[in-house]
KERO-777691 format. One record per residue: x, y, z of N, C-alpha, C, O, CB in turn; residue in three letters. Coordinates in steps of 0.02 Angstrom, whole numbers, padded with zeros to 5 digits, always signed. Each point is the difference from the previous one (the first is absolute). Glycine has a CB too. Layout:
% KERO-777691
XYZXYZXYZXYZXYZAla ...
% end
This chain:
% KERO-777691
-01155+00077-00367-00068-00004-00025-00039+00062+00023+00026+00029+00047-00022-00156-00046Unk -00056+00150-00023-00039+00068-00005-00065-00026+00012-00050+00015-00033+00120+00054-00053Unk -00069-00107+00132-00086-00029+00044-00044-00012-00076+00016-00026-00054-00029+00126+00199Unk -00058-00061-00115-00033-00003-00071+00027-00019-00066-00007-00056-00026-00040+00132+00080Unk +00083-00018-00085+00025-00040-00057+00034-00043-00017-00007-00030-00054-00012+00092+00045Unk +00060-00072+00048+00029-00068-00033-00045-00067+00028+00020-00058-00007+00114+00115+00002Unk -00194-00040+00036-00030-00064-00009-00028-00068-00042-00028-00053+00014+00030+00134+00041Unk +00026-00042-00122-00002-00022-00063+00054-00079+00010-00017-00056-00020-00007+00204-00046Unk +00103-00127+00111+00042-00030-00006+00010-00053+00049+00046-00041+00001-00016+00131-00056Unk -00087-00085+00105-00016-00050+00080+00026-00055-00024+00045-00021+00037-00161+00057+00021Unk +00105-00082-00124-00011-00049-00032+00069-00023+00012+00011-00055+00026-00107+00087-00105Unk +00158+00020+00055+00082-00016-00010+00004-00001+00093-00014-00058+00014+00073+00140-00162Unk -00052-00059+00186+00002+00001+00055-00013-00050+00046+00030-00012+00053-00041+00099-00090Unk -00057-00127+00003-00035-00084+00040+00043-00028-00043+00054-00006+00030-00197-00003+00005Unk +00147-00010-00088+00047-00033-00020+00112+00014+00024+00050-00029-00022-00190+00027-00078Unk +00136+00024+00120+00065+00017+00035-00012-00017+00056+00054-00008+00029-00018+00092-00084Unk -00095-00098+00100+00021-00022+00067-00044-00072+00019-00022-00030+00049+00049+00168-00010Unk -00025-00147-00123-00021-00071-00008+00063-00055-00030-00006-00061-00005-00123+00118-00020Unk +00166-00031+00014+00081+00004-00037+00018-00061+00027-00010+00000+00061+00054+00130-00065Unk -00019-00190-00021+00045-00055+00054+00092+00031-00001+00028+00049-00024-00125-00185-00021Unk +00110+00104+00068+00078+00038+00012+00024-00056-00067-00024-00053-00022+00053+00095+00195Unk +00034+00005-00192+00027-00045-00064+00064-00066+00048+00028+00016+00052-00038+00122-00175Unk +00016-00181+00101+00010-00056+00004+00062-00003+00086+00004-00031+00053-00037+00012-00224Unk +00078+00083+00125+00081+00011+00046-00032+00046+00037+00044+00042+00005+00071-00055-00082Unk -00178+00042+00116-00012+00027+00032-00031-00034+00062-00038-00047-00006+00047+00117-00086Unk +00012-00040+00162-00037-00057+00054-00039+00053+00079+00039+00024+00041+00086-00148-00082Unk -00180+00131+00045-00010+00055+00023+00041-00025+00092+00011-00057+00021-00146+00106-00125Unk +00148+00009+00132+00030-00030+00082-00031+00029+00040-00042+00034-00030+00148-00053+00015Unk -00110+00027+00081-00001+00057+00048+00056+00030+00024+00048+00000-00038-00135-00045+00065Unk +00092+00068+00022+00053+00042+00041+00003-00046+00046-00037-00050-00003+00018+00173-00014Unk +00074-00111+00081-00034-00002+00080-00070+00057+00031-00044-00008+00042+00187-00028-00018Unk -00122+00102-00077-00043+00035+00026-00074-00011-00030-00049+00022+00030+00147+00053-00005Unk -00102-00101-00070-00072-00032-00020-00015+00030-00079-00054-00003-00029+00001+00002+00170Unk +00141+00041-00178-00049+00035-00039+00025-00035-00043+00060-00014+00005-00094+00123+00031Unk -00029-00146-00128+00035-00006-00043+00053+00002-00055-00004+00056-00025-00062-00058+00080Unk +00103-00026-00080+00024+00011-00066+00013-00054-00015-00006-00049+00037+00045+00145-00035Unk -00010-00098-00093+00018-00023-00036+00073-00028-00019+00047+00039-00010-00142+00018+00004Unk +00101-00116+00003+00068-00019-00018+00009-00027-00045-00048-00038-00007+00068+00035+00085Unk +00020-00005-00123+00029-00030-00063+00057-00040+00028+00054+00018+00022-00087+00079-00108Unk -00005-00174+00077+00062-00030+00019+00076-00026-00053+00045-00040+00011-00151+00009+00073Unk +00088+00081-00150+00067-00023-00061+00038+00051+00024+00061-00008+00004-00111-00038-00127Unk +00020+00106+00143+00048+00067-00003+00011+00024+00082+00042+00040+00019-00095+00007-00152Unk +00015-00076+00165-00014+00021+00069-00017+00079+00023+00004+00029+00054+00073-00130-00041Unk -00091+00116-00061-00045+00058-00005-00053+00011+00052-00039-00046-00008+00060+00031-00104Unk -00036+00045+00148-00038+00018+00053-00049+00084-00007+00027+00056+00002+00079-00143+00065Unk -00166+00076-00073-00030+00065-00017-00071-00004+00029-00034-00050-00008+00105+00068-00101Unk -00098+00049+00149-00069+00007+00019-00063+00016-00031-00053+00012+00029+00117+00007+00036Unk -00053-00021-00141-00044+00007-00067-00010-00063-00027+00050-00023-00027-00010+00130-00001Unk -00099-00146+00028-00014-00059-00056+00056+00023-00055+00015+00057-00017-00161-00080+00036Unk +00176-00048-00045+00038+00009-00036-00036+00030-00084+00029+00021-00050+00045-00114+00143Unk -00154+00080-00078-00023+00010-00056-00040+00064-00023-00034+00012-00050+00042-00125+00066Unk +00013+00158+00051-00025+00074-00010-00005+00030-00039-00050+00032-00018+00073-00027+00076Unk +00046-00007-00090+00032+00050-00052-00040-00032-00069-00013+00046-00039+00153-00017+00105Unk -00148-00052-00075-00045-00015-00049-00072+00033-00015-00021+00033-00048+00085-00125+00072Unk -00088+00071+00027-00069+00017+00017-00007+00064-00001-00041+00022-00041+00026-00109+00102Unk +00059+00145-00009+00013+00073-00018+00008+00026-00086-00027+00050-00023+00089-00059+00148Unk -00015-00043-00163-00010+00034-00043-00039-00009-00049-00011+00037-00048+00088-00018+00083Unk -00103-00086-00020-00072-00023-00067-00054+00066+00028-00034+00026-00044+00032-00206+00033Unk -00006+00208+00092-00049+00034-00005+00032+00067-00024-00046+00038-00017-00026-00105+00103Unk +00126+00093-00094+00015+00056-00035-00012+00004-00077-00017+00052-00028+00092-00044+00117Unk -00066-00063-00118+00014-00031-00068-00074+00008-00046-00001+00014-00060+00100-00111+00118Unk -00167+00086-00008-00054+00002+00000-00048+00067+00009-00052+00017-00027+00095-00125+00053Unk +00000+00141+00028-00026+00058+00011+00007+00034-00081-00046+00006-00041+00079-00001+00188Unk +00019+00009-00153+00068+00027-00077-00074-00008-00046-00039+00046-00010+00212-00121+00021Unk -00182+00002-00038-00041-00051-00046-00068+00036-00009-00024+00020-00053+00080-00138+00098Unk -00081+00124+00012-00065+00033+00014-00020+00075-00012-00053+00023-00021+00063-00108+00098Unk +00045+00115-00060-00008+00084-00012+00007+00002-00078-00043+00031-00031+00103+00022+00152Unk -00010-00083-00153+00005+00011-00079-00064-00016-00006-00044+00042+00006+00161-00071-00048Unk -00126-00024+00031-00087-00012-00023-00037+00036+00025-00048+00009-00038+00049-00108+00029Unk -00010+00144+00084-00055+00070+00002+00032+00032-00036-00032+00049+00019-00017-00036+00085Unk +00100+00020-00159+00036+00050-00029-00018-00022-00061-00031+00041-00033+00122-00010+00109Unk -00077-00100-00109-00033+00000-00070-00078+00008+00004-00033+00037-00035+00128-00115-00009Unk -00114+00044+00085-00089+00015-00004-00019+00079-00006-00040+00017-00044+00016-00125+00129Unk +00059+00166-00033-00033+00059-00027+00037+00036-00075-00026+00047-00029-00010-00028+00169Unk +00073-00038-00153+00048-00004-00061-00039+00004-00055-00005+00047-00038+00089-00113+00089Unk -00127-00011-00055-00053-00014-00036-00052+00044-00006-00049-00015-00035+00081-00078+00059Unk 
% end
């Protein structure tokens, strides 16, 4: 993110760390205290919400969305 400007996109960001975990996901700790994520179908283990990758790319997807539309507007 690019501070100022992408403040446009804060919106995708609260909603990503408003995210519930999907169903086969179960958040844990460590012994050492630090989070992650487990999938208990695949036993998958990862230190990224499983629902990051999403969120990264709806705000890329948007950024993309937004510049065309400043490009047709001076177009016009």
């Amino acid at each position: 993110m690019d501070g100022a400007k992408d403040k446009t996109y804060f919106y995708i960001a609260k909603e990503g760390l408003k995210a519930p975990l999907p169903s086969n996901w179960k958040p844990c700790k460590s012994p050492r205290g630090s989070i992650y994520y487990f999938n208990i179908n695949s036993s998958v283990r990862q230190k990224e919400h499983p629902c990051d990758d999403y969120y990264r790319d709806l705000f890329k997807k948007e950024k993309v969305l937004n510049a065309r539309k400043k490009e047709e507007k001076v177009i016009k």
